[in-house]
N, C-alpha and C positions, 0 to 999 in steps of 0.2 A: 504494500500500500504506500502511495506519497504521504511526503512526511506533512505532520502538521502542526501548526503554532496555533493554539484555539485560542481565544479569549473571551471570557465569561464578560455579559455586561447587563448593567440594569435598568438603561437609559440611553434616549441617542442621541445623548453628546456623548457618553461612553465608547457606543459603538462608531460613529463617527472618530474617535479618536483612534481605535484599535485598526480601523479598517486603512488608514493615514499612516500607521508603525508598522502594517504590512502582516499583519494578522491576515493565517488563511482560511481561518473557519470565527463564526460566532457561536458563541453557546447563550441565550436570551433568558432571562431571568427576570423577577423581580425580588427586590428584599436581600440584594447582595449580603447583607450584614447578618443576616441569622443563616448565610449556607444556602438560600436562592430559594424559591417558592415559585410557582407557575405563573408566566406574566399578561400582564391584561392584552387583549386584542388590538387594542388600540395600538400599543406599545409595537407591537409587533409590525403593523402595515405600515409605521412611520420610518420601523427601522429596512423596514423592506425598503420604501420608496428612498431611502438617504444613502442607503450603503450597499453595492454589489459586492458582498459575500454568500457563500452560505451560511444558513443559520438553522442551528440546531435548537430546539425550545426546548428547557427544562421543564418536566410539570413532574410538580411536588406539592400535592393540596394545602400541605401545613409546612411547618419546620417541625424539628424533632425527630424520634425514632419512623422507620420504615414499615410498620406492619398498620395497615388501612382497615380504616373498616366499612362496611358496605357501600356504604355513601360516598366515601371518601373514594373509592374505588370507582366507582359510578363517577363520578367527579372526574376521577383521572381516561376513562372511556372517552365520554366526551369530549374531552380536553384535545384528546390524541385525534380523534375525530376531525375535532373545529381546527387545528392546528394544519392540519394534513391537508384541509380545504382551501385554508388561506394560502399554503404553497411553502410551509416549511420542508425543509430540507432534509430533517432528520429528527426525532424527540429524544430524551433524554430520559428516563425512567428507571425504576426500580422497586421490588416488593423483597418484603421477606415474610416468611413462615415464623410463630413462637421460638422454634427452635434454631432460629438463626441461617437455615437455609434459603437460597434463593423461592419467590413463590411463583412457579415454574408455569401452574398453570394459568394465574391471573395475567403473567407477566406474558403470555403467551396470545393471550386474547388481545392485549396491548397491540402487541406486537403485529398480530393479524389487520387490527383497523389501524396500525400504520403503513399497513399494503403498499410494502416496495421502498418507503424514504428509510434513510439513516436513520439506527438506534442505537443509540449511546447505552451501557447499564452505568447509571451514574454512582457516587460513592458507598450507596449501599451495601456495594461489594467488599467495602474495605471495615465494616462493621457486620458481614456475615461469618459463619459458623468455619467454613472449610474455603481459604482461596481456593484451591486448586479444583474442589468439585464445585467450586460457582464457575469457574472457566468454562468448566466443561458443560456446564448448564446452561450458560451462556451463547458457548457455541453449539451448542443442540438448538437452542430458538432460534439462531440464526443474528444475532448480536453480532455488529459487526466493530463497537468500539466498545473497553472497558475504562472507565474513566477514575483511576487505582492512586491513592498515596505509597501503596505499599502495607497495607495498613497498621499504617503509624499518624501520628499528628501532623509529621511534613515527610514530605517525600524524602527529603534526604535523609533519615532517621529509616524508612522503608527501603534504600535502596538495594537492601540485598535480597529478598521476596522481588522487588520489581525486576530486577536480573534476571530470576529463577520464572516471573511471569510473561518475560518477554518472551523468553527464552520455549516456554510449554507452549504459549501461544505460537507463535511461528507465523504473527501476523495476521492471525482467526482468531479471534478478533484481534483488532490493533491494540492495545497498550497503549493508554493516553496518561501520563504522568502530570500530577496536578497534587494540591498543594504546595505552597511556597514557593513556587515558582518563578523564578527570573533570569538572565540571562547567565549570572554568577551560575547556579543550580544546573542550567542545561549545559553549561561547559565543564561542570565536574560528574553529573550524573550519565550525560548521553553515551562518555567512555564508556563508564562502567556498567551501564545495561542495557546498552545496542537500542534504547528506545529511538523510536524516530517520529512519536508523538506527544506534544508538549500544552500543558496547559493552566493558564493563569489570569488574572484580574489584572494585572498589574498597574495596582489602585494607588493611589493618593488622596492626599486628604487637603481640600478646597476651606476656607473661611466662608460663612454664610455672608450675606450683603446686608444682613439686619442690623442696622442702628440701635433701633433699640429692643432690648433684649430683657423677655420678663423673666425674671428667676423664680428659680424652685418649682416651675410648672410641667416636669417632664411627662412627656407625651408616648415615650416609646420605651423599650429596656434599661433597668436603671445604668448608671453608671455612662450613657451613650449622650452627645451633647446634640442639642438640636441644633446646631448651629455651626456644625461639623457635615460635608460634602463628600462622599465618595466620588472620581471620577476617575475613570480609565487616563494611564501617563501614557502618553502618545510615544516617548523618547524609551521608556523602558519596554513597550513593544518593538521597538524598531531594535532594540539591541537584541533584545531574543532571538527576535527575527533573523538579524545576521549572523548571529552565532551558532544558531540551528543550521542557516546554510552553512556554512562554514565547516562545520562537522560533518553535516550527512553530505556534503558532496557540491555546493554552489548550486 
């Protein structure tokens, strides 16, 4: 498979910026800050109409652990449905069973009403029971990328599982290496586990334009400022970007 630099974004000045640093896939999200959540329609046709990449939509109903419950599931149906209509690229998804394995059959019906585009199984994987039988459960659905830390907290802490994944894989599915990701990370990691797909936010953090500023009024997760900008750095995808060529070959 060609190799690839994805960039996760949540907004399109985001993806406008990642598609500028030479990002060759999108991964669409909203709610970057809790790990991404399914993102609105709207969001989507804007980032269609601004930026010629492909794009891959996350849908993840909630934040939090991976095992859905009926509704939630229904929810993610349709999602992959409306998604697939609008003319994504590929969806991004993932279930688990109680017992921490892949949930092979829900994820399977997924995967039907995404008839034919790209499916990412997103980091699910790296919180299930057995990497190696989710590979292979993976590639029995026909999963064509797995979207893996290693699982660990950051990839580089993973790198030696993502070695041994690239490695089992053989390419079926691709190995897309993400957390912590930057250009530092894909010139010490892509030696050492032949990956040849990469993937990252590579966010910064913007000052709000609010003058004035009421305190003690938080609106979202403690500890988070309202007044604080996530936005994709145009300059630290462009280094990836070169660095990836650079390794896997110009």
């Amino acid at each position: 498979m060609a190799r690839v630099l994805e960039v996760c974004v949540d907004s399109v000045e985001s993806a406008q910026c990642a598609a500028r640093g030479g990002a060759t896939r999108l991964e669409l999200c909203a709610d970057l800050i809790v790990g991404g959540t399914s993102p609105d329609e709207d969001l989507f046709r804007m980032v269609r109409e601004r930026v010629e990449l492909p794009i891959r939509v996350l849908l993840r109903p909630r934040f939090g652990d991976f095992l859905y419950s009926d509704e939630e599931y229904e929810l993610l149906q349709r999602q992959v449905r409306r998604f697939r209509a609008l003319g994504a690229d590929g969806v991004v998804i993932g279930m688990l069973r109680p017992d921490g394995t892949l949930d092979e059959a829900r994820m399977a019906r997924l995967i039907a009403l995404a008839d034919g585009i790209g499916v990412t199984l997103h980091r699910a994987f790296d919180v299930c029971r057995n990497s190696f039988e989710a590979l292979e459960t993976a590639r029995r659905l026909g999963v064509d990328t797995i979207l893996t830390s290693g699982q660990q907290a950051s990839c580089v802490k993973g790198a030696a599982l993502l070695r041994e994944l690239v490695a089992a894989a053989n390419g079926q599915p691709q190995i897309l290496v993400g957390a912590g990701v930057n250009a530092q990370v894909i010139r010490t990691l892509q030696p050492q586990t032949g990956a040849d797909a990469f993937h990252l936010s590579a966010k910064r953090t913007l000052d709000s334009g609010m003058v004035f500023r009421r305190a003690g009024v938080p609106m979202g997760l403690p500890g988070i400022s309202e007044f604080t900008l996530w936005r994709c750095d145009e300059n630290a995808v462009r280094e990836a970007r070169s660095t990836l060529d650079a390794l896997c070959g110009g």
